[in-house]
N, C-alpha and C positions, 0 to 999 in steps of 0.2 A: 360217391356215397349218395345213397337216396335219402330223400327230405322227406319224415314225415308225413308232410301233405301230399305225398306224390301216392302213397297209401289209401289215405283215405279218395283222392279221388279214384285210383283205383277200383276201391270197393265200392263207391258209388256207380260206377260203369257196370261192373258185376253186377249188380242187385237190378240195375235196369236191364241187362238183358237176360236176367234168370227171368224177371218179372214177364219178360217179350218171351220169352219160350219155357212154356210150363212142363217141357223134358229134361231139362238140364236140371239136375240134383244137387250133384257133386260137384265144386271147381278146384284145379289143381292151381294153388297161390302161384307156386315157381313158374308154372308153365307160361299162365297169364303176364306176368311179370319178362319174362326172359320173353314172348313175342309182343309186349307191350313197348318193348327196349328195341327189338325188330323192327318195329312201323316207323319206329320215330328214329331210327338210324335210316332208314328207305327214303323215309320225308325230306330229310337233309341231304340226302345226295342227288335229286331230283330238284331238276330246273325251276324254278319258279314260272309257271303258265299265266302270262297278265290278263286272257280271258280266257275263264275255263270251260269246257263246253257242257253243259247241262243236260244228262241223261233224260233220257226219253222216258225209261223205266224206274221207277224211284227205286226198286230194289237191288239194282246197279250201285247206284248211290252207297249201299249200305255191304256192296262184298267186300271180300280180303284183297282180294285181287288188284280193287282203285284205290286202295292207301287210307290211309283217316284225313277225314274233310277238316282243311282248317280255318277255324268259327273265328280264330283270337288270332289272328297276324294283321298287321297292325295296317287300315287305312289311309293311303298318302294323305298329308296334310299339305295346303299352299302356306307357304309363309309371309310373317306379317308385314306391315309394313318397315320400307327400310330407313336409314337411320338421316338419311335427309327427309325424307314424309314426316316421320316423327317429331323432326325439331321445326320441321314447318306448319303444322298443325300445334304445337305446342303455344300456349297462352305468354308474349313477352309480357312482363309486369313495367308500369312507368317507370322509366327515368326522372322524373322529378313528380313529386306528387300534386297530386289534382287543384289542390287549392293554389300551386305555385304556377300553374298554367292557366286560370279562372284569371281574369283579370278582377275582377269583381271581388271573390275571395279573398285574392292577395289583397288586394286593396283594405281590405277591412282586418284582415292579418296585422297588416301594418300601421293599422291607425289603432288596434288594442293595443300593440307592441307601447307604440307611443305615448298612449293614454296608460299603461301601465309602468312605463319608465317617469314620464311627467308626474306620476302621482308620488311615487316614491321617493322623486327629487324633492318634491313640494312640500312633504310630510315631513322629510327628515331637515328641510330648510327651516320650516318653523319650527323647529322643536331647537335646533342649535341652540340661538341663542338666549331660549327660557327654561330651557331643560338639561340640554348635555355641555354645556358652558358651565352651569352652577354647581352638576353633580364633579364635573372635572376639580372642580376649587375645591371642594368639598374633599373629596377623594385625595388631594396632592399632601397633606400630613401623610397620611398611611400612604401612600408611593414612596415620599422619602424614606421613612422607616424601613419599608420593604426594598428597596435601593441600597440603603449602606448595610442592613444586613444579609443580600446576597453578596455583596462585595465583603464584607465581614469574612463569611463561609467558605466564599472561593479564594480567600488570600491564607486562608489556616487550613483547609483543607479538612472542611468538616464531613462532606459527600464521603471520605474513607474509613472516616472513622466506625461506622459499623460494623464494616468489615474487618477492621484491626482487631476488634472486643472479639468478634464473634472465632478469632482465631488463637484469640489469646483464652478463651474459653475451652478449647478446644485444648488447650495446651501444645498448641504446635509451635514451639517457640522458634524453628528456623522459618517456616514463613511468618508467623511474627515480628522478626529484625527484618527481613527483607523490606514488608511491606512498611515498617518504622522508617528502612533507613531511603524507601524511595519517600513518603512523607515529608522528611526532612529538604529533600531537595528541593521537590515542586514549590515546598512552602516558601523556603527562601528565595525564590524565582520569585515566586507571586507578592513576598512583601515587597519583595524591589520594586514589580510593576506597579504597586499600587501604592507607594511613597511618591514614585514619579507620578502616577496620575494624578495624586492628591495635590501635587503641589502646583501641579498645570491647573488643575479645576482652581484653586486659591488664588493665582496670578491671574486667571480670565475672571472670577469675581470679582478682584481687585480691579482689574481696570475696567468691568463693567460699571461697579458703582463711584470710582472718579475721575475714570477718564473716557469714556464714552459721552455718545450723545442720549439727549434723553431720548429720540426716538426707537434708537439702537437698544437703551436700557427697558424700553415698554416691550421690545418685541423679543429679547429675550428672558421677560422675567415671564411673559405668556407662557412663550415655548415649555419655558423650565415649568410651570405652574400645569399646564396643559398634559405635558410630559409625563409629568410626577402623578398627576387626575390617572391617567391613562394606567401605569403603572403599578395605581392603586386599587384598581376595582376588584371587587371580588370574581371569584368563579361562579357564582350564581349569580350574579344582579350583573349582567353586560349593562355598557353603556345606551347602546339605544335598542329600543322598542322595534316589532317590526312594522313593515308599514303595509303588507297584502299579509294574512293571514292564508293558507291553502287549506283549501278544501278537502280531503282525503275522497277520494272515491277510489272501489276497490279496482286493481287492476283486471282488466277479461282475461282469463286463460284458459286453455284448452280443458285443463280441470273441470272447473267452473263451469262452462258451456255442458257439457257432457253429463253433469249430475243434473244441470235443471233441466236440459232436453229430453232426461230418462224420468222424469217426476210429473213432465206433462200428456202422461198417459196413453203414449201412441206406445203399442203392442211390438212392431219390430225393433222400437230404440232400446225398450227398457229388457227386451230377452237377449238382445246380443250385450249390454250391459250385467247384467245378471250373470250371464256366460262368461266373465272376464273381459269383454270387447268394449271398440269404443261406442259402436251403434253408429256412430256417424264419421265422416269424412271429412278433413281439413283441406279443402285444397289449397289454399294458401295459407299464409302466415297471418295472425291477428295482429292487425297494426291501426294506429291511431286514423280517424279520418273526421274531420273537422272538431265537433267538441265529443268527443266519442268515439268509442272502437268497433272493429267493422270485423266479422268473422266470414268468411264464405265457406259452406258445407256443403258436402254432398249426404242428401239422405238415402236412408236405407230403399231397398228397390218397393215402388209401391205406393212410398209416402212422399205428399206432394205437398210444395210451400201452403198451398189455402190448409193442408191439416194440421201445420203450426200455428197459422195465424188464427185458427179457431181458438187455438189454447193459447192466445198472448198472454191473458192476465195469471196462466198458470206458469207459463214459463217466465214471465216478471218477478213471480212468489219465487220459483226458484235459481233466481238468478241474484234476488235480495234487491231489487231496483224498483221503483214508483214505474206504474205504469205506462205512466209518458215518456218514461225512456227508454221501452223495450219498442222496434221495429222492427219485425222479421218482412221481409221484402223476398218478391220473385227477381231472378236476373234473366231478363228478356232476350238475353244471347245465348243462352244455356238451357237444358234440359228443365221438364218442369221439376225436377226434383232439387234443383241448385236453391238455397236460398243463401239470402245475404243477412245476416243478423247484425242490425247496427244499434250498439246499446249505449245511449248519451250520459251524459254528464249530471245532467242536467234535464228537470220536466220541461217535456215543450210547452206548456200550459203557462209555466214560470220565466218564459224568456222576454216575459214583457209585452208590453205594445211594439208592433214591429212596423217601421220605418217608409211608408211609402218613397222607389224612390223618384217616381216623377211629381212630390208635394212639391218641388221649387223647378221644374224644370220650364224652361219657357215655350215650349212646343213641343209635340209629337205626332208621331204617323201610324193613323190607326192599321194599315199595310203591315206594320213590324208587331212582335208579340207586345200585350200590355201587361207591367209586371204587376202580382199577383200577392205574391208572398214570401215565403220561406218554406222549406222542407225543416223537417226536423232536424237533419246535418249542417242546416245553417245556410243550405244553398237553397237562390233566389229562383223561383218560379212564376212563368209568364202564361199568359192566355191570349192565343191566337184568336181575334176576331172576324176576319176577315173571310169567308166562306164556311161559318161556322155558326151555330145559334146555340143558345147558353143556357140551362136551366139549375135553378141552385133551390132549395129546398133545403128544411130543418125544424125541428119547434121554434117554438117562440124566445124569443131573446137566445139566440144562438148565433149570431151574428150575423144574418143571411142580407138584412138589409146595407148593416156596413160592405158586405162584399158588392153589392148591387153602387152601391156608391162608387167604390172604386174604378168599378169599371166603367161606369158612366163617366166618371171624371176623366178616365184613359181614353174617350170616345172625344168628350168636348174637348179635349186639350189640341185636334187635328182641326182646322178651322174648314175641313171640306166635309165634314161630316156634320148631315140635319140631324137633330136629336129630337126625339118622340118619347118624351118622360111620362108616366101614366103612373100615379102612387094610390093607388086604389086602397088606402088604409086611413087617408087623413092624419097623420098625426105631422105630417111636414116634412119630412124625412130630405127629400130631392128640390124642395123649396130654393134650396145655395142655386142650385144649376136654372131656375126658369127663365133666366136674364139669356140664355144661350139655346133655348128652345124653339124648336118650329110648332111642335104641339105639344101643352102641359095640362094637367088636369092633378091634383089631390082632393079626396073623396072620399066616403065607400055611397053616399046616396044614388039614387037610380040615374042623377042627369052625368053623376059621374063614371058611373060604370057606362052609359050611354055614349060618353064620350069616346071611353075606353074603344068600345064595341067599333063604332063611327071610325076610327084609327084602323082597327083589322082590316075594315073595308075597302080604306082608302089604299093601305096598304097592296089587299091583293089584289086591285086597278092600279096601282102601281108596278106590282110584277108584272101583270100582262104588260103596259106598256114598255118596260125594260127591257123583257123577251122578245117583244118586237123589234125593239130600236139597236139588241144587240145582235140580231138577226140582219141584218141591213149594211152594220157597219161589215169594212172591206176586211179581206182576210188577213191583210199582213200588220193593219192596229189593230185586230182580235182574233188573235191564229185559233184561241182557247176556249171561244164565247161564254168568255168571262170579266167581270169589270177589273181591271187593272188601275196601278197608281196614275199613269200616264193617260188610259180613259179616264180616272176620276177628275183629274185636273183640264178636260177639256169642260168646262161648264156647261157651252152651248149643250153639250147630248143633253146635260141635264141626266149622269148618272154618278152622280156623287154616293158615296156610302153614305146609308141610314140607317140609323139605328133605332128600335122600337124599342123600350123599356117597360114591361110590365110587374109592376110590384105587387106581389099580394092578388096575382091573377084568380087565386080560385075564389075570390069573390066577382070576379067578371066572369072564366067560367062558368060557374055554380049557379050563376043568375037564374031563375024560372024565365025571362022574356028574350034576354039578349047571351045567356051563354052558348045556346046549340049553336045557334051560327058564330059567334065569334071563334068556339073551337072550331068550327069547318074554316072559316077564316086564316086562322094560325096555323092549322093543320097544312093547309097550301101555302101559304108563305114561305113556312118550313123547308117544305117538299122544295120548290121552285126558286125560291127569294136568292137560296146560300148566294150561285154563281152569278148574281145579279146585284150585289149589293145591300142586300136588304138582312138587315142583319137584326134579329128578336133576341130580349135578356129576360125571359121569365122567371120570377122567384116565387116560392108557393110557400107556405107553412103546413097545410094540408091535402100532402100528394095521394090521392086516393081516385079511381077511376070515374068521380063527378067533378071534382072539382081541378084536373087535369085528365083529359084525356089519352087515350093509350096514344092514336092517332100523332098527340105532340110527342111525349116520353117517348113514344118506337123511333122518334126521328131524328130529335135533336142531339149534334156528335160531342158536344163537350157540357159534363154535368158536376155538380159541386155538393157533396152532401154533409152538410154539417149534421150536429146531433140530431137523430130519427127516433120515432119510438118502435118500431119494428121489420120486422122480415121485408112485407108487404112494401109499407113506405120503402123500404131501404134500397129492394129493385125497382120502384117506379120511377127515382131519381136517376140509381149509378146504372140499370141496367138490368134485365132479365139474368138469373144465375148471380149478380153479385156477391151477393151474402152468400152463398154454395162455396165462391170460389175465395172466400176470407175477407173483404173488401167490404168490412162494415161499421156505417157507421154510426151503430147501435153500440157502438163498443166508449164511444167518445160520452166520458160524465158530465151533467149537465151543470151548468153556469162554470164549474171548472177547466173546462175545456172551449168553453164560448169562443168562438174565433178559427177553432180546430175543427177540419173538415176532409174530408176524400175526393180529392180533383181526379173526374177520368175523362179521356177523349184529348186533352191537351199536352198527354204525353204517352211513349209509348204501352207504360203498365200503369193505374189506379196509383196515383201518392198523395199521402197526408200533409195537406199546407194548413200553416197558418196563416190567416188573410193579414194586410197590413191593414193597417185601422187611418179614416180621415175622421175627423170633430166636424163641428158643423163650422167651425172659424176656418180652420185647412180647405174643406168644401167651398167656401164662400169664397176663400184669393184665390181657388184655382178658378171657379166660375169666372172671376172677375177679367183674369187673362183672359180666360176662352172669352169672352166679350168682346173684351180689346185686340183679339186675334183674328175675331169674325167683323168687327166692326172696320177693321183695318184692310183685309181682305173683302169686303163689300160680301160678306158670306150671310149676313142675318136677316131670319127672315118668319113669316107668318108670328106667331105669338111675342117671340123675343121684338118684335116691330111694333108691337101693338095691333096686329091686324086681325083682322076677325077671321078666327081659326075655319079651315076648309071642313066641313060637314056634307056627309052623302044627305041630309036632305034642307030643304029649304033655302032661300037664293046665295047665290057665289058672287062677289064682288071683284071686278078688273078692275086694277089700280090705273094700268096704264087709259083707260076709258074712262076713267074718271077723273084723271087730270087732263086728259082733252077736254073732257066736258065742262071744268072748268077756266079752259085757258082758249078764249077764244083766236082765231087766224087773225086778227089785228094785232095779236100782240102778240110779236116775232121774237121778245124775251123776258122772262118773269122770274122775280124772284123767288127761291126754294120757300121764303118763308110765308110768301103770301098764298104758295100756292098748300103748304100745310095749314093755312087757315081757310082757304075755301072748302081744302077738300072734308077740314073740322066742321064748315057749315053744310056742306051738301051729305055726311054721312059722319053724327056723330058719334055714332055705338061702334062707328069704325077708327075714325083718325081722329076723335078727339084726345089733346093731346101732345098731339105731332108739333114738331115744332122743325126750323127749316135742316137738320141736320137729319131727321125719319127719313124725309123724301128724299136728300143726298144717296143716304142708305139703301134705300128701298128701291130708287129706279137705277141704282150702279148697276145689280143684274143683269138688267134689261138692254144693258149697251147704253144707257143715255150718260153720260157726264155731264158734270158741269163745271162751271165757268164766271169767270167776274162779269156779272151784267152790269151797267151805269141805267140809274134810274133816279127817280122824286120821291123821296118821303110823303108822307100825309100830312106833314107840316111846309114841303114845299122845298128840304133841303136836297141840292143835288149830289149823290152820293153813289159808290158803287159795292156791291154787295153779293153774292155767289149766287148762283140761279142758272134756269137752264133754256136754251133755243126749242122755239116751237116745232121746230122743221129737226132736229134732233126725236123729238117724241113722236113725228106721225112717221120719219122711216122704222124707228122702231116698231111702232104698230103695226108696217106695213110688211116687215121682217116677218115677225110675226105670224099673221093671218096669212105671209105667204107658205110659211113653213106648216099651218096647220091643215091646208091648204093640200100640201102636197100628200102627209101623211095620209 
């Protein structure tokens, strides 16, 4: 039987070649049909030709003769992958989830756990015995009552009697004798047991009240009293109170996700939605992941994570969640279309001051990451400093300087690292840390921005020399020529990490006398300083191309942006394109968000940390260690000394030349402390001051130790006291001048 469509296509063949030749008039249906059924009987008994040979003549092509060309037979296809590739490329999901393999999470897992079972034990301890002890007493009248009158009902068998009326109503009088005469039974069973039980219960009162003891007698008239409380309470009024009230937050479901991802106005979510579809992809399952749930989507083709993250606060509206708890995030393993939608519990704005945790630690190693903060999911985040230069920016009061704190404390806490504090704002800020400083300045006047300036200089005379001396060293202690932990611990090189802290630069910057150069300054340190040690923390309030230039922003790899007021600001911190590619943070409300900023460069994709917060009292004991760390390790030196800071201009003072100078070759051993009061009289604006524990300090560096020297008081008593050999200070001098010598 013919189909139909076999017709009409038919007639469309017809029409084209009446149309191809304007002789043909007349077509016979049958004929056409019955040799239409001919070609394609001829087609089928003929071999299939795997390369056909292409006529020369097109109008070959088109006789009766070569058969009908076929347009629609179907193109070999390769097939897919096979069924091991499949399961080998397929994504396994953990075996235990992520906070349970964080050592760090777990940790903190299990100390809430703790802190929420101890609270619960605690709450309901105090309340026993002024609350649920009294209401028990109170309650044990009506427990009695309610006690011999279920025993009353279950010994007459009142539970049937319903039933018996409701049959006797009924007038069904043989299951009325039935269920009578089973009544009857039960009941007699039941007065038996409870004649015996009553008489039991009467014989243990009896000799509870004359033949026991009386402590036997207090504990069980509790019991019974207690018992009875218990047995008495109502259905509405339970005995205790709860002690965590829960929060309701709505559960995330596929639902839910799908109505506010079609209401934040992207064009292919909301048409295949409209269309009955989902518009988006689930590839996994929505499951809990720290205080919050965690969705992974594939979007529609086209639409990319930064086009969700423009609409966060629309997709917050439609999700019913405060804006601090919507995080649409890229996954940096997957297509850009994958996003991770992680929606909290809880505003990250609301999770309090967060916890630095090296405020008690007793050392660290600025080599290893310095920890930072927190993500939104609760997981801790660190800052690589180490071949890296830092730039953080924000308005005013947005936390920028507490971030600058922490990391400088994360600096001083490694007793091999000089710190170069520079607070070009004056209000005090870095004040805790100057006790640990090689060069400190707070300011904004011109001798302090001067200062500032004098630092970049010194600084990039310092990279040339580091570039030199790491050019020198042999290949197999610097395969990388780069300063490592194992070079920074050899002091001699003299390449220890330093770190340069500039706060509130765009007033150095920005300067009319000393910004141009000092940007040319930073701008080379930048460039050259990373693999050499020299490590810059610039923080600005006013990122704009005078008062940072592009020269630093193009170069520095890990940047921090708390609240910005626009576009402009917003790439000059995170980056050229970041606001384009969603990562902005124009988006964080001001003073509400204070502390909430976009870390990029220190991890693989731009995430939102909250900075941990130090006080100026937290600032001040960790300075205090770093002191005692550097003091311990013979590491202190220039300003934390007292010594008159290094300046590109006007004269330089040797220490080690100026205690030969006053220690003459007759005296082959002096005490540390006489020799801190010479040197207080031969240069006061230097070592006044000093007392004989400075000079301990100050010439450990240099190779000189000291030693119990035996000497005379000024009163003539003989006594022995620390001090150092003369002949100890002129080889080190001679060390020295040989080494400068050679360079």
């Amino acid at each position: 039987m013919k189909h139909p469509d076999d017709d009409n296509e038919l007639f469309n063949r017809l029409e084209a070649e009446m149309a191809a030749d304007s002789d043909s008039a007349v077509v016979d249906l049958d004929r056409a049909r019955s040799a239409r059924t001919e070609s394609a009987d001829r087609a089928s008994d003929a071999s299939p030709d795997p390369k056909p040979t292409e006529s020369a003549d097109p109008s070959e092509g088109e006789s009766d003769d070569s058969g009908p060309t076929l347009v629609d037979r179907a193109a070999p296809t390769q097939s897919g992958p096979g069924l091991i590739d499949r399961i080998r490329d397929s994504k396994r999901l953990d075996v235990l989830p992520a906070w349970v393999k964080s050592g760090p999470e777990f940790a903190d897992a299990m100390r809430w756990l703790a802190g929420h079972v101890w609270h619960t034990v605690a709450f309901h301890a105090v309340r026993v015995p002024f609350l649920y002890v009294p209401k028990l007493i109170w309650r044990s009248p009506r427990g009695l009552v309610n006690t011999l009158t279920g025993v009353g009902r279950w010994a007459v068998d009142a539970e049937g009697e319903p039933l018996r009326q409701a049959e006797a109503r009924r007038e069904n009088s043989e299951l009325y004798l039935k269920l009578s005469r089973q009544r009857d039974r039960r009941v007699r069973l039941r007065m038996l047991v409870t004649i015996l039980a009553a008489v039991c219960a009467l014989g243990m009162g009896l000799f509870l009240v004359f033949g026991a003891e009386p402590r036997t007698q207090v504990i069980a008239a509790v019991v019974a009293v207690l018992t009875l409380g218990w047995l008495g309470a109502p259905a509405d009024a339970p005995l205790a109170t709860r002690a965590v009230i829960k929060t309701e937050v709505q559960k995330l479901t596929s639902d839910i996700v799908v109505k506010a991802m079609a209401s934040i106005g992207i064009g292919q979510i909301a048409s295949a939605v409209a269309k009955g579809l989902d518009g988006i992809k689930f590839v996994a399952p929505i499951t809990r992941e720290g205080p919050g749930w965690r969705a992974d989507i594939d979007l529609p083709l086209g639409v990319t994570v930064a086009d969700v993250a423009d609409r966060r606060a629309r997709l917050a509206s439609g999700l019913r969640r405060p804006l601090g708890c919507v995080w649409p995030d890229a996954d940096p393993s997957e297509h850009e279309g994958r996003l991770i939608l992680w929606v909290g519990d809880r505003d990250l704005s609301k999770t309090g001051i967060v916890k630095w945790p090296l405020a008690n630690a007793s050392k660290h190693d600025i080599f290893k990451r310095i920890p930072f903060g927190i993500d939104p999911r609760g997981r801790a985040q660190s800052v690589p400093m180490i071949q890296h230069n830092i730039l953080i920016g924000s308005l005013p009061g947005q936390g920028k300087t507490a971030s600058v704190r922490v990391l400088s404390c994360g600096a001083a806490m490694d007793p091999s690292v000089e710190l170069w504090l520079h607070e070009n704002k004056g209000t005090g800020d870095l004040d805790s840390l100057e006790c640990v400083s090689h060069r400190f300045v707070s300011g904004i006047d011109d001798d302090s921005i001067k200062y500032a300036a004098d630092s970049l200089k010194l600084l990039r005379e310092e990279v040339m020399r580091r570039a030199a001396a790491i050019k020198k060293l042999p290949r197999d202690l610097c395969p990388d020529k780069r300063v490592t932990r194992a070079i920074a611990d050899k002091r001699t090189l003299k390449l220890w990490p330093l770190v340069g802290v500039f706060d509130e630069c765009q007033n150095l910057f920005a300067h009319p006398k000393y910004g141009k150069q000092a940007g040319d300054d930073a701008e080379f340190i930048i460039k050259l300083g990373r693999a050499l040690g020299v490590i810059l923390i610039l923080a600005t309030q006013r990122p704009d191309k005078d008062s940072l230039p592009t020269g630093i922003s193009g170069n520095v790899s890990i940047r921090f942006a708390l609240k910005v007021a626009g576009q402009v600001e917003n790439d000059m911190i995170l980056g050229t394109s970041a606001y384009k590619n969603g990562v902005r943070a124009t988006s964080f409300r001001p003073e509400i968000d204070a502390g909430n900023g976009y870390l990029a460069g220190a991890t693989a994709l731009p995430v939102v940390v909250r900075t941990a917060y130090l006080d100026d009292n937290a600032t001040h004991a960790i300075a205090q260690r770093a002191h005692a760390l550097r003091k311990a390790a013979g590491t202190l030196s220039g300003h934390a000394l007292g010594e008159e800071a290094e300046s590109t201009s006007g004269p330089s003072y040797d220490l080690l030349a100026d205690v030969a100078a006053i220690v003459p070759p007759s005296e082959e051993r002096v005490w540390n402390e006489r020799i801190a009061a010479r040197l207080a009289e031969l240069r006061p604006e230097v070592y006044g001051g000093w007392k004989g524990e400075n000079v301990t300090s100050a010439l450990k560096p240099h190779g000189i130790k000291t030693r119990d020297v035996a000497g005379t008081t000024d009163d003539g008593t003989r006594t022995t006291r620390r001090g150092i050999a003369r002949a100890d200070l002129t080889k080190a001098i001679a060390e020295r001048d040989g080494r400068r010598g050679a360079a």
